[in-house]
C-alpha positions in Angstrom: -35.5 -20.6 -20.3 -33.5 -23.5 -19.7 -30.4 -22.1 -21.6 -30.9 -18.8 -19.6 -30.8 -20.6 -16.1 -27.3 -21.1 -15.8 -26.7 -17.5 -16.4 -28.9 -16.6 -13.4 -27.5 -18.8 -11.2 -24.5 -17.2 -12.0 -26.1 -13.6 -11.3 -27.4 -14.7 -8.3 -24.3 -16.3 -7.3 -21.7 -13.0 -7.9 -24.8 -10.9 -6.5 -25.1 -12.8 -2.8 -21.3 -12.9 -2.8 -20.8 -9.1 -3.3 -24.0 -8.7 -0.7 -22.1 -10.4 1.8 -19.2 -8.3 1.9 -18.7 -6.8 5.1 -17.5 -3.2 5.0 -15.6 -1.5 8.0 -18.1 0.9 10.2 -15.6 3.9 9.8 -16.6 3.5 5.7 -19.8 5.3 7.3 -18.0 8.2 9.8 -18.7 11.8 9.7 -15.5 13.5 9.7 -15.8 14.3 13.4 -16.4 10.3 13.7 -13.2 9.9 12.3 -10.9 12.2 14.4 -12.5 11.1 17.2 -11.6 7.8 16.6 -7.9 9.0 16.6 -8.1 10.6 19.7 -8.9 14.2 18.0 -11.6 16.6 19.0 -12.8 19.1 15.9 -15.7 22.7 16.1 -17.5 22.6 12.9 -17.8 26.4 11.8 -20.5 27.5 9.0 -19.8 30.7 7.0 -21.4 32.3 4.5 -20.1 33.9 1.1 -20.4 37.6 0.0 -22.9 35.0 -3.2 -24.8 33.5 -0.3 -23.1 30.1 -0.1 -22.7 28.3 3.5 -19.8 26.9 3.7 -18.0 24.9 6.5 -14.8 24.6 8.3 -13.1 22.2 10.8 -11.1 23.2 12.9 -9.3 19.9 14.7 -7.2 20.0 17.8 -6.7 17.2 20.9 -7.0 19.3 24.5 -8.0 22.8 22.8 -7.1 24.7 19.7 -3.0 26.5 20.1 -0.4 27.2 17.8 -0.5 29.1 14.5 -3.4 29.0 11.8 -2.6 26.3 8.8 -5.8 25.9 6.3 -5.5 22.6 4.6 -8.0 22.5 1.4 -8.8 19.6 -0.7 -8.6 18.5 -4.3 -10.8 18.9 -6.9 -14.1 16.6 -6.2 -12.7 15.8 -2.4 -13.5 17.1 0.8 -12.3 17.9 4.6 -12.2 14.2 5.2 -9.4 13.6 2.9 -6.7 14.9 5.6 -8.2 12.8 8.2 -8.9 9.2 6.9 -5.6 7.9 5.8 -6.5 4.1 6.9 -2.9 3.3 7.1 -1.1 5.7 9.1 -2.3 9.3 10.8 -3.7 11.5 8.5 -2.1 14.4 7.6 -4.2 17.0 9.2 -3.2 14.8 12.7 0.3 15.2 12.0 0.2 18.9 12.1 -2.0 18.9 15.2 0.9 17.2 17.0 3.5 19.3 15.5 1.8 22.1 17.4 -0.1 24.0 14.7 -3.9 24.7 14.6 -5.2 23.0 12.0 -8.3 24.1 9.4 -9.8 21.7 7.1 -11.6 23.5 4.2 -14.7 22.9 2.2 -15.3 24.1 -1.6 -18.7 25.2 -2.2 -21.2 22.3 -3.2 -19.5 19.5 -1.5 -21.0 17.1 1.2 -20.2 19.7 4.0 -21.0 23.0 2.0 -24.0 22.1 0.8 -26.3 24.5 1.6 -27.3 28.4 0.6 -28.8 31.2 1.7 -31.9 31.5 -0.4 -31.1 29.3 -3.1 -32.5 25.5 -3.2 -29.3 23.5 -3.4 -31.7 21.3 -6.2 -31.3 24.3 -8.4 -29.8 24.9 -11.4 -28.6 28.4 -9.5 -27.3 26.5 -7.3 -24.5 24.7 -8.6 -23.7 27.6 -11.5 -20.2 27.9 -10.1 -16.5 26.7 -11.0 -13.3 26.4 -9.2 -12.5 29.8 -10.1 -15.1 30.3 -7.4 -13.6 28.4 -4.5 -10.6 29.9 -5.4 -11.6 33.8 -5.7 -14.2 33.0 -2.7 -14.7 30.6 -0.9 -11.0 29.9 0.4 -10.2 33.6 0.8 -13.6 33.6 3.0 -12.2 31.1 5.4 -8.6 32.7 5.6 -10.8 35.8 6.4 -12.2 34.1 9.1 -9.7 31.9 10.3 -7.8 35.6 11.3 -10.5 37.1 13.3 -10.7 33.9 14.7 -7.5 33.3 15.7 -6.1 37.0 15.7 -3.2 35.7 13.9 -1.9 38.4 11.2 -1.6 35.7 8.7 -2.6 31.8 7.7 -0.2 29.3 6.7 -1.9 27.1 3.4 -1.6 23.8 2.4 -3.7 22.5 -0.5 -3.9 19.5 -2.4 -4.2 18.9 -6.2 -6.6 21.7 -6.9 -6.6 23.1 -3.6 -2.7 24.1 -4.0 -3.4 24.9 -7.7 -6.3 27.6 -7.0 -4.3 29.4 -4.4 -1.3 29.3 -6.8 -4.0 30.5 -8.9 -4.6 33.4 -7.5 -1.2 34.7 -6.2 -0.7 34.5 -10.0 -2.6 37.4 -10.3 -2.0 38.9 -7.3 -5.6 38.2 -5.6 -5.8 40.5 -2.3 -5.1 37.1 0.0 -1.7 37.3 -0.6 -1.4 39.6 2.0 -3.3 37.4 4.1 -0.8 34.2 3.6 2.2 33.6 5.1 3.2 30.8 2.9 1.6 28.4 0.5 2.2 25.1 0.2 0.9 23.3 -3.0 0.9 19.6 -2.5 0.8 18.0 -6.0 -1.1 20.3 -7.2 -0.7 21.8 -11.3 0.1 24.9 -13.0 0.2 26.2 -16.0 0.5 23.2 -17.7 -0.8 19.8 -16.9 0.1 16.1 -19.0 -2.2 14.3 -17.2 -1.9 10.1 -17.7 -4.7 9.0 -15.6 -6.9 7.3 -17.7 -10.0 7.9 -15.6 -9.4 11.7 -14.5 -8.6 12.1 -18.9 -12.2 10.5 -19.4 -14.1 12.1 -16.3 -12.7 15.5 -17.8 -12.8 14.6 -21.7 -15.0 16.9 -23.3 -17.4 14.2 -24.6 -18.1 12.4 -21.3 -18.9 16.0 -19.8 -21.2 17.0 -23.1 -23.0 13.8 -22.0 -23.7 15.1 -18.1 -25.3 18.5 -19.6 -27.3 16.5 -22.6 -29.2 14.4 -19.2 -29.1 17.5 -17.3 -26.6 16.3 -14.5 -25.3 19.3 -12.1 -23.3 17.5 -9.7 -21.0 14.8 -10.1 -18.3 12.7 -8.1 -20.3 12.1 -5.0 -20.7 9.1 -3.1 -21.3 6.1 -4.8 -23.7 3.2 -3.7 -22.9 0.9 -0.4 -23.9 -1.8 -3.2 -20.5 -0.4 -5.9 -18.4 -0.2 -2.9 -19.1 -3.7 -1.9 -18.4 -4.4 -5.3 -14.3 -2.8 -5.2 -13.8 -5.0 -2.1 -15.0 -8.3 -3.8 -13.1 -7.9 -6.9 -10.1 -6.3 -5.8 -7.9 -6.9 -9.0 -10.9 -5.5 -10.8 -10.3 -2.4 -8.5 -6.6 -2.0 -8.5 -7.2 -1.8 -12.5 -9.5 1.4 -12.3 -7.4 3.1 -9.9 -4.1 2.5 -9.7 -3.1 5.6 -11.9 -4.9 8.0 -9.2 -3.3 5.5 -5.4 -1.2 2.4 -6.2 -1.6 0.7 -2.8 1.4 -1.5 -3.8 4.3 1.1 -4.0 4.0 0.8 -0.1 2.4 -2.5 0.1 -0.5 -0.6 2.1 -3.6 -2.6 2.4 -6.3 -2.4 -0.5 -8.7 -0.3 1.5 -10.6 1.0 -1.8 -14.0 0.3 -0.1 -13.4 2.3 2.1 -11.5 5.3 0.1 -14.4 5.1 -2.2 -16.9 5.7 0.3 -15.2 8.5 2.0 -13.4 10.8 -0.3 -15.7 11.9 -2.6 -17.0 15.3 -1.8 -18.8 16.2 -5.0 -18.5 18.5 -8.1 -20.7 20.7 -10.0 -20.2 19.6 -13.8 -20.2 23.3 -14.7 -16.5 23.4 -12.7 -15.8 19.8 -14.1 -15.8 21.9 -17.7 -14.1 24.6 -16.1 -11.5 22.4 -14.8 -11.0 20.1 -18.0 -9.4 23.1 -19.4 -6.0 22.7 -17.5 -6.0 19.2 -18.1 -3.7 18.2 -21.2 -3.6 21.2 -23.1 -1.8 24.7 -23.7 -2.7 26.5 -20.9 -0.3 29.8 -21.5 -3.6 31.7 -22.4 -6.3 30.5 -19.6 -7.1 33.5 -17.5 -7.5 34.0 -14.1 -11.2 34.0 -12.3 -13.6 36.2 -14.0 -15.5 37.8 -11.6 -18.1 40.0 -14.0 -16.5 43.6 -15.7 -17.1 45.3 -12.4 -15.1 43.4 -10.0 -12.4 42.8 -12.9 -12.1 46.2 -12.7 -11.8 46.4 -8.9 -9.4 43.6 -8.4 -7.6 43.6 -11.6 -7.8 47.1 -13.0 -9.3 45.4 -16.4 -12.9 44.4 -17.8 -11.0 41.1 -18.7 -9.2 38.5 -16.1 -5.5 38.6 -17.0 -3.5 35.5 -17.8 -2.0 34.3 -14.5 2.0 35.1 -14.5 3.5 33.0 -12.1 6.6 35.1 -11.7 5.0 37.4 -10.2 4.0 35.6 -7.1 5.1 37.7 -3.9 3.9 34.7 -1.0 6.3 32.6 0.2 5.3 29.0 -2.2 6.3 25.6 -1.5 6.1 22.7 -4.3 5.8 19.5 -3.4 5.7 16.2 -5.6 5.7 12.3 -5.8 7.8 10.4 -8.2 5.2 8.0 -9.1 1.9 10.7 -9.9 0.2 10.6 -13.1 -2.1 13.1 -12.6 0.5 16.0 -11.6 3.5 14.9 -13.4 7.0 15.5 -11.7 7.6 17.5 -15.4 5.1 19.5 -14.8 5.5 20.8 -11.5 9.1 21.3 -12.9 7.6 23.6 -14.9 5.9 25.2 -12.7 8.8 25.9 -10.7 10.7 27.1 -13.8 8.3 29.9 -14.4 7.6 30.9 -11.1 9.4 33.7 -9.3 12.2 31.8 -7.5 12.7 35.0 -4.8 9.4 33.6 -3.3 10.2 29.6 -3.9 11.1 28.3 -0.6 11.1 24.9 -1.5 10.7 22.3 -4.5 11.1 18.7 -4.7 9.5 16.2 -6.8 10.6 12.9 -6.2 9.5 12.2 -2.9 7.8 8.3 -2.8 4.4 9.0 -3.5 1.9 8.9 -6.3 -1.2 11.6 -6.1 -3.1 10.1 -3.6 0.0 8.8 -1.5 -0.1 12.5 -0.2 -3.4 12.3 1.6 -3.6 8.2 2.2 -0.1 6.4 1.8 1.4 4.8 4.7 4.9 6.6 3.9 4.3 9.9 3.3 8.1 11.0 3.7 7.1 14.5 2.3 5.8 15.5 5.9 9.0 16.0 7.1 9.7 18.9 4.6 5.9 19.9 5.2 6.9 20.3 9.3 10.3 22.3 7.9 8.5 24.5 5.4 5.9 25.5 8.0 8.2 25.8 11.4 10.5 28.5 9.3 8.1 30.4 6.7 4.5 30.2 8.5 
C-alpha cells in the first residue's frame, strides 16, 4: 500500500487540477444562445421526411429574415452550430446575414437537433439504419423544398462543408432532381471522387477495424458530445490537445487562441456508425466505382432509370459549382480537390481555388478566413 500511495497522490492531484478547470458558459449554448449572443435572432423549423425523420432548420437573421435563400449544411459528424461558434471571429453563417442574404443552417438526420422520428424510437436500431447517402438524397433536398415555399424564391443558393459540399456534389453527379432547385453550389473543402486523407484520427475513426469494433459492442451512434469531465481535460493539457488535433484545426497557423474546450463541446453533432461505414468508403481509396445513393430498385428506377445506382460522373454536373480549398487541410487535400475540378464539367465551374490560408476546420472556426471574400463574390453573381 505504501508503494501505491504516491501514485494516488498523484491521481488525486492531476484529477482536482482538471476538476478545477473553469470552462466558458457559451461551451454550454444552444445554437440560438449563441447567435444571440452576437446580436442575431434565429426561427427553429421542424420538418419531416417522406421516411418519417424530423429534422430541423435555422433560419438566422438580425431585424427579420430578407435577401435570397443560402442553405449552409455541415460536415460529416457536425451540426448547425458549426457556422455560428467560430470563437475567434464572426461565424460564417453571420457574415452572410450582413452581406444581406437569408441564411439556413441545415441538420443531417440523427444529429443533436434532428433527433427525433415519427413513429420510430430514436433508441432503435431502426432508427439510426441510415447513411449519408440519406442526408444527401433526403434530407437536404427536403429543406431546399421547403426553404422555396418558404421563401417563394425559384431557387436556393448552397454552401456545404466537408461532407455537406461533397453530398450535394454528390448528387448533381447523378443528376438528382435538386439541381433544378439550386442556383449554385458551393463546396467548401469538401471531397470527390477521390480522397488521400492524412488525418491520423479521421484514418482511425474511419479505419475499418475501429468501426468492426462499434458493431461487435453494438454502438449506433458515434461522435457526439463528449464528457464536461474530457473537455476539462483538452483545456488542462493543451499540448496534449494540440497533438490529437492539429491535423483536423491548427490554432497556430493564425495564432488563434486554443479554444479546444470549447470546439469540443460544441461541434459534435453525432453519427450513426452505419453512415461512419458508408462514409469510410471515400476515405483513401479508389473511389472511380462507388455509386451514387441507392434508394431500393423502385426508386432507382424512378430517379435513375436503372435497378442499380450509377457511378456519379462529375462531368455531367449542370448547377453552377464553386470549389473552395485551404492550403494547409489534411483531410481534403488541395490534390484532391484538384482532381475534383479536373473531372468535373468546367462549363458549370464558376470558381476554384485551393490555396486559400486555411486548414479544414479554419473554414468554419479560423480567425482569417480570407475565402469569405470569394464566398460573398461567388454568391452576389451566381445565386
Amino acid at each position: 500500500m505504501k508503494k501505491l500511495l504516491p501514485f494516488l497522490v498523484v491521481f488525486l492531484g492531476i484529477y482536482l487540477y482538471i476538476e478545477s478547470q473553469e470552462l466558458p458558459p457559451e461551451s454550454f449554448y444552444t445554437i440560438e444562445e449563441l447567435c444571440q449572443t452576437k446580436g442575431y435572432q434565429t426561427q427553429k423549423h421542424s420538418l419531416t421526411t417522406l421516411d418519417g425523420y424530423i429534422i430541423s432548420v435555422f433560419r438566422v437573421f438580425k431585424d427579420s429574415p430578407k435577401g435570397k435563400p443560402v442553405l449552409m449544411m455541415h460536415g460529416m459528424s457536425g451540426s448547425a452550430t458549426n457556422f455560428v461558434m467560430n470563437p475567434n471571429r464572426k461565424g460564417p453563417a453571420f457574415e452572410l446575414v450582413d452581406a444581406g442574404y437569408d441564411v439556413w443552417l441545415g441538420n443531417g438526420r440523427g444529429n443533436v437537433y434532428s433527433r427525433n422520428h415519427t413513429y420510430l424510437d430514436t433508441s432503435s436500431v431502426e432508427f439510426w439504419n441510415w447513411t449519408a447517402a440519406d442526408i444527401g438524397s433526403i434530407d437536404i433536398p427536403t429543406t431546399v423544398s421547403y426553404i422555396k415555399n418558404v421563401t417563394s424564391h425559384q431557387k436556393v443558393a448552397y454552401v456545404g462543408h466537408s461532407q455537406g459540399g461533397a453530398l450535394m456534389l454528390l448528387a448533381l453527379a447523378v443528376n438528382h432532381p435538386v439541381e433544378n432547385d439550386i442556383s449554385v453550389a458551393v463546396s467548401l473543402a469538401g471531397p470527390g471522387p477521390k480522397n488521400s486523407c492524412k488525418s491520423r484520427m479521421l484514418n482511425f475513426y474511419t479505419s475499418s477495424a475501429y468501426i468492426s469494433v462499434l458493431e461487435f459492442l453494438g454502438v449506433l451512434v458515434t461522435m457526439e458530445k463528449p464528457s464536461v469531465f474530457y473537455a476539462k481535460t483538452l483545456q488542462a493539457f493543451p499540448t496534449y490537445t494540440h497533438y490529437l488535433a492539429w491535423d483536423r484545426y491548427d490554432f497556430t497557423i493564425h495564432s488563434d487562441k486554443p479554444h479546444y474546450a470549447y470546439l469540443t463541446l460544441q461541434f459534435p453533432g453525432g453519427i450513426s456508425v452505419k453512415s461512419l461505414r458508408y462514409v469510410s468508403q471515400f476515405f483513401n481509396n479508389d473511389n472511380s466505382k462507388v455509386k451514387a445513393f441507392d434508394y431500393g430498385e423502385q426508386r432507382n428506377l424512378q430517379i435513375y432509370g436503372s435497378k442499380d445506382p450509377p457511378v456519379p460522373d462529375y462531368s455531367k454536373i449542370k448547377t453552377k459549382v464553386a470549389l473552395f480549398g485551404g492550403k494547409y487541410d489534411r483531410i481534403i487535400l488541395p490534390a484532391d480537390i484538384e482532381y475534383l475540378y479536373n473531372v468535373t464539367n468546367k462549363d458549370s465551374v464558376v470558381h476554384y481555388r485551393v490555396d486559400y490560408e486555411e486548414d479544414h476546420g479554419g473554414f468554419t472556426f479560423s480567425s482569417n478566413m480570407d475565402y469569405l471574400e470569394d464566398l460573398l463574390k461567388v454568391l452576389e453573381k451566381h445565386s
